[in-house]
N, C-alpha and C positions, 0 to 999 in steps of 0.2 A: 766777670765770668770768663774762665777759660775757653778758647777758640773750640776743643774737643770738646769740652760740655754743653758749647751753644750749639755745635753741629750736629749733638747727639739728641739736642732739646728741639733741636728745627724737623730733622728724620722723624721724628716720635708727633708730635701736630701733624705735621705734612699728613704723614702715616695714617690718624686716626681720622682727619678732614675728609683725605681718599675713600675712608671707609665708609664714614657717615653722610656724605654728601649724596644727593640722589644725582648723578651724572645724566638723568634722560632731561632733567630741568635746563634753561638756555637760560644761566646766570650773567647778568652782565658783569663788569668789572669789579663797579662798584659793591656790589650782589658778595662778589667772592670776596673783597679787601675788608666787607664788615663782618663776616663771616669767620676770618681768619685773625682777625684783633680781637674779637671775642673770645675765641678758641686761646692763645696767644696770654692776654689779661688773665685766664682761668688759670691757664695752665702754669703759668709764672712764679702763683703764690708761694709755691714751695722754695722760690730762689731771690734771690735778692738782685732786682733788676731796675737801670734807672729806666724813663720814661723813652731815653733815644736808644739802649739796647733793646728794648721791646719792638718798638718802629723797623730796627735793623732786623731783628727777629723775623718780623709781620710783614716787613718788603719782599724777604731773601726767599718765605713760603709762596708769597704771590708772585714774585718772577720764577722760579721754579716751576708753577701751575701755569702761568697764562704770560709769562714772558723768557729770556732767552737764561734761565737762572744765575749762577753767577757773573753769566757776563754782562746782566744788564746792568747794574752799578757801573759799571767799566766802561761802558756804550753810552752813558749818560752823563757821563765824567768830561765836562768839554776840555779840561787840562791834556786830556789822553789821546796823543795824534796814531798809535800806533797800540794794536792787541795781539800778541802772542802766542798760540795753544801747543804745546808737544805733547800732548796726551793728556788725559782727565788730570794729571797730578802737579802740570808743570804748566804757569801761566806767567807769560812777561809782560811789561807796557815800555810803551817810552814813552814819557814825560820831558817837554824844553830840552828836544836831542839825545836823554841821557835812558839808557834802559836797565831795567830794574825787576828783577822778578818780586813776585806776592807770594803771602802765604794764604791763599785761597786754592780753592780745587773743587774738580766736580765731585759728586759723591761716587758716580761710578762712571767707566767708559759706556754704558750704555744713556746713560742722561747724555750723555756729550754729544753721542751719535742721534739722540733726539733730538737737541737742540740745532745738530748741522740738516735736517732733515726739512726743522719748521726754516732754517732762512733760505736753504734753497728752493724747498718748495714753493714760498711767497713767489719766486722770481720765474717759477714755471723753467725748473733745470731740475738735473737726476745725480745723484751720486750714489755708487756702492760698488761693489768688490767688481763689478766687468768693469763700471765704468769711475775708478777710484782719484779722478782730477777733476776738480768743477772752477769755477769762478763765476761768482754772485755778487749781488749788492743786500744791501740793507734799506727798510725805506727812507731812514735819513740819506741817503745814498752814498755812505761807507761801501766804499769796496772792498768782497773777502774772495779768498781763496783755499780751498778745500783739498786737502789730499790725505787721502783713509788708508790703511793697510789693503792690501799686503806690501806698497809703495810704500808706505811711514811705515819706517819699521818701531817706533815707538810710540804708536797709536794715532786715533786721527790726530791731524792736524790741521786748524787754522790760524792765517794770518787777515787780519783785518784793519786795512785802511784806515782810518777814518779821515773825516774831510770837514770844514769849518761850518756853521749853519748856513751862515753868509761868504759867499765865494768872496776871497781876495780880490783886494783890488789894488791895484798899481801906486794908490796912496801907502796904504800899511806895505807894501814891498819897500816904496822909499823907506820908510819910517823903519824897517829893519835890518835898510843896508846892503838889501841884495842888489840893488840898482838907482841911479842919481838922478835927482829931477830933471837935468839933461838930457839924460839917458830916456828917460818916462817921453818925455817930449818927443823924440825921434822917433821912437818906437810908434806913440800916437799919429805922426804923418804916416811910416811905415804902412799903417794897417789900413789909414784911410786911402792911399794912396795903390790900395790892392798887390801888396810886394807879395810875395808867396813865402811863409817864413817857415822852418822847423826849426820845432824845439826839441834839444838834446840832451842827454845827461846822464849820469850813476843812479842807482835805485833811490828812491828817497831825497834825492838832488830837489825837487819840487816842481817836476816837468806841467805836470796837470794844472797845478796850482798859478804856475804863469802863464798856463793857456788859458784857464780862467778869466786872469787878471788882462791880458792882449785882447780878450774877448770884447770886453769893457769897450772896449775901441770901434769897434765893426758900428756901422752909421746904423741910427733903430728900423729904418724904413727898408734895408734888406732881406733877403729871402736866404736863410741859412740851414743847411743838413748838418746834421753830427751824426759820425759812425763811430761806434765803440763796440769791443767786444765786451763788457758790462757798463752800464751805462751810468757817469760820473760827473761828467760836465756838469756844471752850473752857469750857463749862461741866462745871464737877466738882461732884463731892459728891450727884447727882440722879441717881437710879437708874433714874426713870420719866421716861426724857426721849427724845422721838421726833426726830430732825434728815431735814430734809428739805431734797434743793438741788433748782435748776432743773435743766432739760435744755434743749441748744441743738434744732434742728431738724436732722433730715437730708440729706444730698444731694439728698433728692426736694424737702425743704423743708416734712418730714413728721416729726408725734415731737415737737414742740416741747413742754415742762412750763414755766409762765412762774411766777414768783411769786404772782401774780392765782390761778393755778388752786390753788398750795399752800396760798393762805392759804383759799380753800374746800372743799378737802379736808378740812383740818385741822381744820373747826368740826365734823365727825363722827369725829374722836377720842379726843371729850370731854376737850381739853385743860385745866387749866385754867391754863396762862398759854400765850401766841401771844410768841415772840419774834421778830422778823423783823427780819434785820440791816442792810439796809438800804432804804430807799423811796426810789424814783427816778423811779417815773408813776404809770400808772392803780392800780397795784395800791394805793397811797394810800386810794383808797373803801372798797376792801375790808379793809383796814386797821382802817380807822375803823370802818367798820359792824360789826366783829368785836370791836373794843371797847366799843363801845355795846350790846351784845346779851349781857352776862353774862359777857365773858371781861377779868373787870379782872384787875389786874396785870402788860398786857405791856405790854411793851419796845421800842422801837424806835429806829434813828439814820436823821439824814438829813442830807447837806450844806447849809450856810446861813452866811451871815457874822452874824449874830444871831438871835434869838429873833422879833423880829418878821419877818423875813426870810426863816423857817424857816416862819410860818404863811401866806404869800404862797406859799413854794413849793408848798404843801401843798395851797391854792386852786387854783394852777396844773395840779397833779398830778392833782385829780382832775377837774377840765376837761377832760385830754386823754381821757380814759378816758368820760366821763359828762356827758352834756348836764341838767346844772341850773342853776337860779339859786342867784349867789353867796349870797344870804343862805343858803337849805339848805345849803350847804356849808361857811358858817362855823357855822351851827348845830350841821352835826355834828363839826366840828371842835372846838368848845368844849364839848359833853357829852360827846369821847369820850378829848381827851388830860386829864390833872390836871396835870400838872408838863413844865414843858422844864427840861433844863439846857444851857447853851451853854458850849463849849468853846473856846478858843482859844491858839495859838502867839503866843508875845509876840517883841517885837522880840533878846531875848535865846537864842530858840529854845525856851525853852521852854514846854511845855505846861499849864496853869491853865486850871481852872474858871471862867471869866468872869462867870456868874449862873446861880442859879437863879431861877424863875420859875411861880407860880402860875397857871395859865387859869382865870381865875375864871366868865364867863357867856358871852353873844353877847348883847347888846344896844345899841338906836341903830344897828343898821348894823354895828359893830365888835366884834369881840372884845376881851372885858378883860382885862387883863393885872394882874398882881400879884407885882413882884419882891422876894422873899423874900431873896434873898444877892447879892451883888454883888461884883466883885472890885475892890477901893479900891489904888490902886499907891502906895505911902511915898516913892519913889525908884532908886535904883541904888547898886550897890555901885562900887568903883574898875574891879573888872573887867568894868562894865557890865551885871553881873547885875542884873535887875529886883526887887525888893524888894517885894514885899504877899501880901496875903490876902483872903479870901473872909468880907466880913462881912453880918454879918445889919442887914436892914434895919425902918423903925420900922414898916414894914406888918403886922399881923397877917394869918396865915392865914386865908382865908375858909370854903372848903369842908372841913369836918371830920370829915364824916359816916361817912368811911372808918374813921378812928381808932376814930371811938366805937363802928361795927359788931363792927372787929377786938378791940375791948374793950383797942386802946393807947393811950398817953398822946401829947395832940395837944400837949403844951406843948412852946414851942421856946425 
């Protein structure tokens, strides 16, 4: 069956279901899916349909009705790390790095604007022409993001995350090459040993995805906060862990919870580690001052094309928020992170550990730096795959102190 005649056979069911159905009745699911195979089998006889175009048929009417219509295929698709929307007409994915547009589509902009309605509403957020920027989750806990006209100038738009059922873990990172069983191993002292670590990187680099995976690490018997401004983490195995997201502002422009206020909440929750998914401005000071004040061991990412790049934004970040001189702020800078590690997408697409890196002091003016691993490239294979590893460099570690509090062994 042609694509146009099965869309014109789905409108026409959909259509006459609407009509016929009593909408005051509270059908459960299964209610509506026997309801619409019925409908679906009757309606068919005229066309010549195997048994899995019918199902495809009989899905595409029931995500439509009571799910997110064509994207839930898409959402359900565990191959699909990334969803794409430029308007009802134009939908991308990317699949194993590589993006690809579909020829699927909403039927109108207004379906589309009703499907951005049910996932933000789920998450208790607002989107529409005042207020045309949101960012949500999904309850698998895919992160999206929303932006409507009169901003999109080519209708709304969403992009949607998506995220593994099961968080990564520091095994399958080896197993893909973004980092060495060596490498796995330090990083495990690292985190036991409370270093204060950020993580870095380009969009898509897989910053979350190795806070996840560092997570793994934190001992089960700690008491842990997560700040996000939509809420993504997957931390298991920790029993005493508090998660906390923002909140947007109201229609009044009233209500707003911003990151800045959870990370000082949260130093009266006697945490003792602060994970916060990601820094983006002012909240950066408070950040900082919350790792410098007895809460080692957290976590944080932030966008950057390297390490050094990543402590300019950081300067920056907390400049918009706090009138000081740069040196106090690389001061606190440098007593409050121990370790970046910077991630990055190679030309290959795929994702690798680029370096790690020690922040050793603040002094002369500059913060010091001490890169510890480095990712060295061999070459390429025939099929263009990028070829190396993450080696250790001849610098010894400086700052130690942590180890030898935690009573681990600092040799690398």
């Amino acid at each position: 069956m042609e694509l146009e005649e099965k869309e014109k056979l789905i409108a026409q069911i959909r259509k006459h279901i609407s009509e016929n159905l009593d909408l005051r009745k509270d059908f459960s699911d299964e209610e509506i899916k026997d309801i619409i195979t019925n409908v679906v089998f009757e309606r068919s006889r005229d066309y010549y349909l195997s048994v899995g175009e019918k199902k495809e048929i009989a899905d595409a009417i029931f995500n439509s009705m009571r799910r997110l219509d064509v994207l839930q295929p898409l959402i359900d698709d565990k191959s699909i790390t990334e969803i794409m929307i430029n308007g009802p007409d134009s939908i991308f994915i990317e699949r194993d790095g590589r993006v690809s547009k579909l020829n699927v589509k909403f039927e109108s902009r207004r379906k589309l604007e009703d499907v951005i309605q049910t996932i933000v509403s789920r998450v208790n957020r607002t989107v529409n022409e005042a207020s045309p920027i949101v960012d949500a989750r999904l309850p698998d806990g895919s992160r999206v993001n929303v932006v409507l006209p009169p901003i999109a100038l080519n209708g709304p738009v969403v992009t949607i995350r998506k995220f593994p059922e099961k968080p990564m873990t520091i095994e399958q990172l080896i197993k893909y090459g973004s980092i060495t069983e060596e490498v796995a191993e330090v990083l495990e002292r690292l985190v036991k040993a409370k270093y204060n670590i950020f993580i870095c990187g380009g969009t898509g680099s897989g910053k979350t995805t190795f806070l996840n995976a560092l997570s793994n690490f934190i001992p089960k018997d700690e008491r842990i906060v997560t700040i996000e401004d939509s809420a993504e983490l997957q931390i298991t195995g920790v029993e005493n862990i508090v998660r906390l997201e923002t909140r947007n502002a109201n229609t009044e422009g009233k209500g707003e919870i911003t990151i800045r206020d959870l990370i000082r909440t949260s130093l009266r929750m006697r945490p003792e580690r602060i994970i916060v998914g990601e820094v983006r401005g002012k909240e950066a000071l408070d950040m900082l001052q919350a790792m410098n004040t007895g809460h080692d061991g957290s976590l944080s990412t932030g966008h950057a094309n390297s390490t050094k790049d990543m402590l300019s934004r950081l300067e920056t970040m907390v400049l918009s928020g706090a009138e000081m001189p740069l040196e106090a702020i690389r001061q606190q800078i440098a007593s409050a992170i121990d370790i970046i590690i910077h991630l990055g997408r190679l030309r290959d697409k795929s994702r690798r550990t680029l370096e790690i890196t020690e922040v050793v002091e603040y002094k002369n003016g500059q913060i010091v730096l001490n890169p510890l691993y480095e990712f060295v490239e061999e070459g390429e294979t025939p099929e263009k795959q990028v070829i190396g590893t993450l080696r250790r460099t001849k610098n010894e570690m400086v700052n130690k102190l942590k180890f030898k509090m935690a009573g681990i062994s600092d040799k690398f």
